[in-house]
N, C-alpha and C positions, 0 to 999 in steps of 0.2 A: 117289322121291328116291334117289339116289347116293350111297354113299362117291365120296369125293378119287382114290382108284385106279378106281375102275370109271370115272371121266369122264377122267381123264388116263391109263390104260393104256393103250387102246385108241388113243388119238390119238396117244403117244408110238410104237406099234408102228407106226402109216402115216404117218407124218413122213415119211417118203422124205427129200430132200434140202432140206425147206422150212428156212426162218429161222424159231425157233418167241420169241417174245417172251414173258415172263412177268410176273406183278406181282402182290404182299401175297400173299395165302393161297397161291395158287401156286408160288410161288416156291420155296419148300423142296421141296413134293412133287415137283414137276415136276422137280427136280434127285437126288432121289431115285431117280426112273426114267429120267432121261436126261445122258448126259455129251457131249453133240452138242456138236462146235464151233462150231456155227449156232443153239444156245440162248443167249441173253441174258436177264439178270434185268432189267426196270425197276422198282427198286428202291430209289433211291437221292434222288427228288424228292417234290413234291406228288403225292399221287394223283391217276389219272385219266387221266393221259396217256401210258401203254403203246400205248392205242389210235392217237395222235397218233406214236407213235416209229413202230411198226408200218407205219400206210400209209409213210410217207415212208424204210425201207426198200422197201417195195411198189413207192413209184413209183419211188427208184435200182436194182432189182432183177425189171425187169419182167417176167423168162423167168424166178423162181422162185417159190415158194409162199411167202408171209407166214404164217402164224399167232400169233393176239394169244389168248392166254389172259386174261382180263379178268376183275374182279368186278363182284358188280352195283353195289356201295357205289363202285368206281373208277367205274364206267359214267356210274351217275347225277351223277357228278361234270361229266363232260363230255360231255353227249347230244348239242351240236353237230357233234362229232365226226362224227355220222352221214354226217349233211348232207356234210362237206366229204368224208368216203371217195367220197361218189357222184358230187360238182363234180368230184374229182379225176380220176376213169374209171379209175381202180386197177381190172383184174379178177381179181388174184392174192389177195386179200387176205382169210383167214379171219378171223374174231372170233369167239372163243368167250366166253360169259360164265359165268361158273360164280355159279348164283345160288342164295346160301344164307340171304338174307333178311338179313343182319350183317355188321359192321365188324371180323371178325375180328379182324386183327391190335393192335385196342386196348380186345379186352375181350368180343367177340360182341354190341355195341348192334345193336340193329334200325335199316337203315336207312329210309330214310322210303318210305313206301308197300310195305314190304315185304309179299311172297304178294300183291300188287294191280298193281303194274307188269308191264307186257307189252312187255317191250323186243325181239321180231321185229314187233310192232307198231308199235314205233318206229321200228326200221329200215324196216317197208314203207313209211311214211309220208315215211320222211326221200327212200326211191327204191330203196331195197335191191333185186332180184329173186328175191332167196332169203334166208327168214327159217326157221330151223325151233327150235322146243323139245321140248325130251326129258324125261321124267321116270325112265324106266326103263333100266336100263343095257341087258337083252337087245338094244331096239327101235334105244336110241342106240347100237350097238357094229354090228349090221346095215345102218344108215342111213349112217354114218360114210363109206364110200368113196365112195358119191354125194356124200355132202355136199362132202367132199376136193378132187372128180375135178371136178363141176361146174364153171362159170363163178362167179367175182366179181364184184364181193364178197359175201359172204356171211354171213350174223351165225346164230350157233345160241346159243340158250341151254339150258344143262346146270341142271339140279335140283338142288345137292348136297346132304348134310347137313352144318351148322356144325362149323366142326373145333376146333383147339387151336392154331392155329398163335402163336407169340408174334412178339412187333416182330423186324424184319427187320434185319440189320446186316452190313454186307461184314469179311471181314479173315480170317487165319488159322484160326480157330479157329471156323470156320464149316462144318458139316458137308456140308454140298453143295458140290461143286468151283466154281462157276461165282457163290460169294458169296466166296469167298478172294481173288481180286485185284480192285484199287477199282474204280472205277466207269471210270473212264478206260483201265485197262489193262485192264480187261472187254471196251469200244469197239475200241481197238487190238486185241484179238484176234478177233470178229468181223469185225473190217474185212479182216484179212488172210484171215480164214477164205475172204470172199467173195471176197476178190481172189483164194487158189489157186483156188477151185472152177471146175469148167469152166463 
């Protein structure tokens, strides 16, 4: 099992120029190690559907890299998802799910079937061609740029350990740049980010 920085350091250092999507537990760390204009929190609705935003940048964005940072409590929320990444033929599209067994951000409940779900299972099932999970940071920090470079979509799930993180909320006084403006001038800066990019 993983701390939060040994599974998001490593990914935030070969970002290259991907769109990196984030959501619940993630969302703070990941803005801790990264101030990308190509980062977005989803944040702001029902869990579960970071996954759902994700591909459908994928598929408006089809010459850049996706990555969805995902939990497994957002995951099990919407395991259909799977299915439709693969009807869609998105092959940009990472999903990572950082599985730490809880509902972090309202309290660390265990979600249901936790230590028991095998969700690169799920994804092979759903038609995935690349499923892999990690437990150890050395092994996942070496594997990382196949995983990156390969063809999509791709699902990895990360081991971590259960954190601290508390409820999520945008506005000033939010210590990550990328929870300070709402949800809508979040969108509007992403959108233009993509539009300068070459």
């Amino acid at each position: 099992m993983m701390s939060r920085g040994e599974a998001l350091g490593p990914l935030a250092r070969r970002r290259a120029d991907a769109v990196v999507v984030t959501t619940m537990g993630a969302v703070r760390p990941w803005g801790r190690l990264s101030d990308h204009p190509l980062d977005f929190a989803s944040a702001d609705s029902a869990m579960g559907h970071a996954a759902d935003f994700a591909l459908g940048l994928a598929l408006a964005q089809p010459s850049r890299r996706v990555i969805c940072v995902n939990g497994d409590g957002s995951m099990l929320m919407t395991l259909g998802t799977l299915v439709t990444i693969v009807a869609s033929g998105a092959t940009n599209l990472a999903l990572f799910v950082l599985a730490n067994g809880t509902y972090e951000l309202t309290g660390n409940q265990a979600i249901p079937g936790a230590g028991r779900v095998d969700f690169g299972g799920l994804a092979r099932a759903a038609g995935f061609a690349r499923a892999y999970s990690f437990e150890d940071a050395a092994t996942y920090e070496a594997a990382l740029p196949a995983v990156l470079e390969g063809p999509g979509p791709v699902l990895v799930t990360v081991a971590v350990a259960p954190g601290g993180e508390g409820p999520l909320a945008r506005g000033p006084g939010e210590a990550v740049a990328y929870l300070r403006p709402s949800l809508a001038e979040s969108a509007r800066r992403l959108r233009g980010a993509l539009t300068a990019a070459p």
